[in-house]
KETIZA-259305 format. One line per field, with one value per residue (C-alpha): residue number from 1; residue in one letter; x, y, z. Coordinates in steps of 0.1 Angstrom, whole numbers, padded with zeros to 4 digits. Layout:
REM KETIZA-259305
pos NUM/...
code A/...
u X/...
v Y/...
w Z/...
***
This chain:
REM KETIZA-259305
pos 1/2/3/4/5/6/7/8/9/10/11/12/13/14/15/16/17/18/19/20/21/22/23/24/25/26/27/28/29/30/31/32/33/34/35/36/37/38/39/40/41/42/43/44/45/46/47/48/49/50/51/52/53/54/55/56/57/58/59/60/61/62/63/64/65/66/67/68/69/70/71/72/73/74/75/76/77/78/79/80/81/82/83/84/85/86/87/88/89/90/91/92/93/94/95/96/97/98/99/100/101/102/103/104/105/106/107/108/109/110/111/112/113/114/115/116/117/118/119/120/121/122/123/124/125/126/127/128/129/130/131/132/133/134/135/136/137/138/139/140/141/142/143/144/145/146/147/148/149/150/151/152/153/154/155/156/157/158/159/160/161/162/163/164/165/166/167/168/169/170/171/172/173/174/175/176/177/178/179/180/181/182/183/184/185/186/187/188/189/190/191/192/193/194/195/196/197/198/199/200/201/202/203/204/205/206/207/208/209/210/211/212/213/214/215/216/217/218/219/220/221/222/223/224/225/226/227/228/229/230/231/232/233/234/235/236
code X/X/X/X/X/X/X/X/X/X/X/X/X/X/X/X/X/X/X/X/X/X/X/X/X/X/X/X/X/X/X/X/X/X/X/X/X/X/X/X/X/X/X/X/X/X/X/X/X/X/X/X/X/X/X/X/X/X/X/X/X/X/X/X/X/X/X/X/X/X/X/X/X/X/X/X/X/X/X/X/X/X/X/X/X/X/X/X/X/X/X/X/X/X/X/X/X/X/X/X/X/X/X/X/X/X/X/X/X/X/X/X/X/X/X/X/X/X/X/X/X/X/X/X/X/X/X/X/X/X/X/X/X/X/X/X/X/X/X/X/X/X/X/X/X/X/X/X/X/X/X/X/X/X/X/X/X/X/X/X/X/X/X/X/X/X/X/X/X/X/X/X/X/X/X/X/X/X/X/X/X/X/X/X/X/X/X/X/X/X/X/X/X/X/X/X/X/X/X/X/X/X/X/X/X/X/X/X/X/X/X/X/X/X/X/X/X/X/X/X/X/X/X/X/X/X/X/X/X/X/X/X/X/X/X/X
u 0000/0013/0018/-0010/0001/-0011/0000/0005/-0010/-0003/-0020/0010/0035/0059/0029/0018/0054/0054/0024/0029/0064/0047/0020/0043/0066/0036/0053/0022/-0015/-0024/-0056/-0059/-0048/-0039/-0043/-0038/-0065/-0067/-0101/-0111/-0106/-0110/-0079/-0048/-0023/0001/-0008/-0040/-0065/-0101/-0112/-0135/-0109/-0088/-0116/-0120/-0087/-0090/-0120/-0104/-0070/-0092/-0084/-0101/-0095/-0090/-0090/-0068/-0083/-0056/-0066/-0051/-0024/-0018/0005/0033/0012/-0019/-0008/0015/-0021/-0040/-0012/-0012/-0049/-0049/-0018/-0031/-0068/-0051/-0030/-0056/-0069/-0040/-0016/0016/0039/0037/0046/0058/0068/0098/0130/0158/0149/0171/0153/0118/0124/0137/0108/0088/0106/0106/0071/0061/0084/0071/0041/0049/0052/0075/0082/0089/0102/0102/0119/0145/0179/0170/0181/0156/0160/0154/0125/0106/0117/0106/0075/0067/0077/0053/0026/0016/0001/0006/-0007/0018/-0006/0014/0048/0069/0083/0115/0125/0100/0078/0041/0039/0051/0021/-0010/0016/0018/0054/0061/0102/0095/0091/0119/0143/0127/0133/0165/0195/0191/0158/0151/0132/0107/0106/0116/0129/0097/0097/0065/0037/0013/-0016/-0018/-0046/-0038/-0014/-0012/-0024/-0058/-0087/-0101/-0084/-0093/-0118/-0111/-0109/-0077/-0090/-0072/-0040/-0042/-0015/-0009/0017/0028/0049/0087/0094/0118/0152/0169/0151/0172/0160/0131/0101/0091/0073/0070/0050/0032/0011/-0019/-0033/-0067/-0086/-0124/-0141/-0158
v 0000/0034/0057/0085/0128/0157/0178/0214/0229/0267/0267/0272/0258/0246/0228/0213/0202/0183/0165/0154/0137/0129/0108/0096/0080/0065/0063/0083/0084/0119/0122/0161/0193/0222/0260/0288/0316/0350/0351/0383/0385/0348/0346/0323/0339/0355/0341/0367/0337/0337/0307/0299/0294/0270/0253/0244/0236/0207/0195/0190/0175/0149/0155/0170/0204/0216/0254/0269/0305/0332/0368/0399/0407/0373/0376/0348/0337/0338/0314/0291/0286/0281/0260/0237/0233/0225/0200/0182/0176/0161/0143/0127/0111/0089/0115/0111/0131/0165/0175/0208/0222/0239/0238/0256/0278/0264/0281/0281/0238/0239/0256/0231/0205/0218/0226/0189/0170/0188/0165/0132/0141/0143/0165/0156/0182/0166/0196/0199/0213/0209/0232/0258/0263/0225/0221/0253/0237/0204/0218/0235/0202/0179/0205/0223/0260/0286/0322/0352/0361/0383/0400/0416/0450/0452/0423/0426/0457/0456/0438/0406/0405/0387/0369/0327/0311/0301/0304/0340/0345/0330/0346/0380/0376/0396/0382/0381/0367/0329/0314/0300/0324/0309/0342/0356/0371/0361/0335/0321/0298/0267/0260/0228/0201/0161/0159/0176/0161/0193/0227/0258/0282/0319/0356/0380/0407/0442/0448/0462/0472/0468/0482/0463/0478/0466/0452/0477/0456/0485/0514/0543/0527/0549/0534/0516/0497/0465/0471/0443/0439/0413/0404/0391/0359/0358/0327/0319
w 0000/-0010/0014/0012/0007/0005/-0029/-0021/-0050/-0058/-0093/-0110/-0138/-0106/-0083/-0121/-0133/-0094/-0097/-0128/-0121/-0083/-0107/-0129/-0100/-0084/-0053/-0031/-0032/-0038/-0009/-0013/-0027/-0001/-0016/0010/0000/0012/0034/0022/-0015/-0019/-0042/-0042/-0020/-0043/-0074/-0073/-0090/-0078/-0058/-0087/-0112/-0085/-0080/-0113/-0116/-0091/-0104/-0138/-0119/-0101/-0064/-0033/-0026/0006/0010/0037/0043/0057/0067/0050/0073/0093/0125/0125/0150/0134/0103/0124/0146/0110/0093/0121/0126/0090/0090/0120/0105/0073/0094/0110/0079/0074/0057/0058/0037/0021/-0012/-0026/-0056/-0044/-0064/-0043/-0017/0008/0040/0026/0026/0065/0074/0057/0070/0101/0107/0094/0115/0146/0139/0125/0090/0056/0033/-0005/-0033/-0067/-0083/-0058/-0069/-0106/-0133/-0140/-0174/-0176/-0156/-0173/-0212/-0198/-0189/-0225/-0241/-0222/-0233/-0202/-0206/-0183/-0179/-0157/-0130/-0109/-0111/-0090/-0104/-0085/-0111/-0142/-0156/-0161/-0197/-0182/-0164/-0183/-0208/-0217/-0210/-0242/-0255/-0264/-0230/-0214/-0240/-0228/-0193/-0176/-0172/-0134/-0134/-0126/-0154/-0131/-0110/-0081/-0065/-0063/-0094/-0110/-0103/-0131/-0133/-0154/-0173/-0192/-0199/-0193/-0157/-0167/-0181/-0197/-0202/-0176/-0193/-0191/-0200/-0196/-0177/-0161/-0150/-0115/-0094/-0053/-0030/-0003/0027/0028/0060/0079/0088/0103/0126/0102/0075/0049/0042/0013/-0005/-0030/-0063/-0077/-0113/-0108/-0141/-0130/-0148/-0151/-0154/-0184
***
């Protein structure tokens, strides 16, 4: 009997590239998908998607979905309370291991790791210390299609928002910037490729932008902020 995970599942080319190998290993019995959504907007943290396009999304993967709601502005304190609420009740269902799309964020993985062992469970990164210009060609070859969601300006300018990662793309991406954005420079949502049984309806919409305050590492230091471009999806 395979041991049974939980697939954290961001909506993006990363979480898809993941499950796809995960499934293709068929090592673990995917039991749920875990999405952290901002309570109030009822969007993917980050990624900006509307619940109703992630939900579709799962629905089309096959799995259960398992929303993990998060307030605007969570405390540490707040999330860690939420996160392990969450972790425990999937626990309880036989879970074992945890899966992530992560690829080589070295303190983002302790912290995983950390968290999970603190109650009986494992982490797995399928994508771990790959090369990314590999894993984002290998993702275009296999057919997977993904839409730029959200971008962060300190790295990329407002036209990168609302565009599909095809090898136009990647060749117009800085020098400094990761190809899969794994420094935070943009997240996308996937809408099809081999692990889904029908492609994601939807319309492009408006390019909005937030401002989010920097946090202040030293007391002299002036305030500022982070600039981000959310290109939002409507369902058909």
């Amino acid at each position: 009997m395979k041991p049974k995970a939980l697939f954290n599942w961001s909506s993006g080319k990363d979480s898809a590239l993941a499950l796809y190998k995960t499934l293709k290993e068929d090592q673990f019995e995917i039991t749920f998908l875990l999405t952290s959504i901002n309570k109030e907007f009822q969007r993917i943290s980050m990624h900006g998607v509307h619940v109703s396009l992630l939900e579709k999304q799962a629905e089309s993967l096959g799995f259960p979905l398992i929303k993990m709601e998060i307030p605007k502005e969570p405390s540490m304190e707040e999330y860690s309370e939420i996160m392990s609420k969450t972790m425990n009740d999937i626990k309880s269902k036989g879970v074992t291991h945890s899966i992530f799309g992560d690829i080589f964020l070295e303190d983002l993985r302790k912290y995983r790791e950390d968290q999970l062992q603190s109650i009986g469970m494992k982490g797995v990164f399928p994508l771990w210390k790959q090369n990314t210009t590999d894993l984002i060609n290998e993702f275009l070859s296999l057919g997977f299609k993904t839409i730029v969601t959200c971008v962060n300006e300190t790295h990329l300018d407002k036209s990168f928002a609302g565009r599909i990662i095809d090898h136009d793309f990647i060749k117009d991406l800085p020098e400094n910037v990761d190809p899969c954005g794994e420094n935070g420079e943009f997240h996308t949502f996937t809408f099809d490729g081999p692990i889904f049984k029908k492609p994601i309806q939807f319309e492009v919409g408006e390019t909005v932008k937030k401002t989010y305050p920097k946090p202040k590492s030293d007391e002299n230091e002036e305030d500022g902020e982070y600039i981000f471009w959310f290109c939002d999806l409507i369902e058909k």
